[in-house]
N, C-alpha and C positions, 0 to 999 in steps of 0.2 A: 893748590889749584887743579891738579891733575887729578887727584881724588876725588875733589867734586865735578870736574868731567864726569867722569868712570861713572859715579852714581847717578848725576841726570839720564846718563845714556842706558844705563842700567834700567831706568825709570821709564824712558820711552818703551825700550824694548818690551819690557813688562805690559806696558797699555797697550801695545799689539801696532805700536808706533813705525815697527820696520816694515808692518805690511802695507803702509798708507801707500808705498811709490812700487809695492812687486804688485799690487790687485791689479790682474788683468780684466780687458774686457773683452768681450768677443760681441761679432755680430753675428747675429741669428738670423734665418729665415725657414718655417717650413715649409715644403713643397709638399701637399697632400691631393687627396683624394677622397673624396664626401662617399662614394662608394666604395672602397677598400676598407677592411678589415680592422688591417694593421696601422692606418693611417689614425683610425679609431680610436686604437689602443692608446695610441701618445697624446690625443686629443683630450684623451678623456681622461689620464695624468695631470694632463697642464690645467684643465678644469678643475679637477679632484684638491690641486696644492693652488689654486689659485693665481698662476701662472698665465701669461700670455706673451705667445710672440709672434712677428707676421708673418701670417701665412699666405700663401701661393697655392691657386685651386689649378691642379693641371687639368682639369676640363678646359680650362681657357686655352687657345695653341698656345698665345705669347708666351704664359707661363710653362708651358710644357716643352717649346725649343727653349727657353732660358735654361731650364735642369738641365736637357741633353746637352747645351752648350759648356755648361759648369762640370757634367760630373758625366758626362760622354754618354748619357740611359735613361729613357724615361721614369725608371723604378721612384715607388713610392711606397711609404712615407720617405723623406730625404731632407736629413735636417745638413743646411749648409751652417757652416760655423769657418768664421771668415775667409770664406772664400772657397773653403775645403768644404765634400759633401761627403757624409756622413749617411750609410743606409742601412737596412733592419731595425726595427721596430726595438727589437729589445735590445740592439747597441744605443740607437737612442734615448732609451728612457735610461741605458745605465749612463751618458753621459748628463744627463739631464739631472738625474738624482746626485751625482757625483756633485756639481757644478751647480745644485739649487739657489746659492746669493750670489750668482754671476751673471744670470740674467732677471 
């Protein structure tokens, strides 16, 4: 009986069965800017892989004291990832590529 435990569980493990309860999710938002540069760069990532997540135009104020509220600075691009913000353009796109079937 215990042997045939051992090899169902063997069996899940194999099908990728123990990542079903560790897959985290995260929630995303980015905070950009339609005339920044950098903001561009990641925009045009998320376009390129077909990707999308919600974005926040800090032209808006609301949207612009919400960043400084969360991440103390208006800087952009500012990808928040639950709760935490997250800046530079190319730390972005490395968690993003990192992290591409998480969001």
């Amino acid at each position: 009986m215990v042997k045939r435990y051992l090899l169902l569980l063997a069996f899940f493990f194999t099908l990728g069965m123990s990542n079903l309860y560790s897959k985290e999710t995260y929630h995303l938002v980015l905070y950009s800017n339609p005339n920044c540069p950098y903001c561009q760069k990641v925009l045009h990532y998320l376009q390129k892989e077909g990707k999308s997540l919600p974005i926040k135009n800090t032209q808006d104020k609301k949207n612009k004291e919400n960043l400084i509220k969360i991440g103390g600075k208006s800087q952009v691009p500012c990808l928040i990832i639950n709760g935490e913000p997250l800046y530079e353009s190319s730390q972005i796109l490395e968690w993003l590529k990192t992290h591409k079937n998480a969001y």
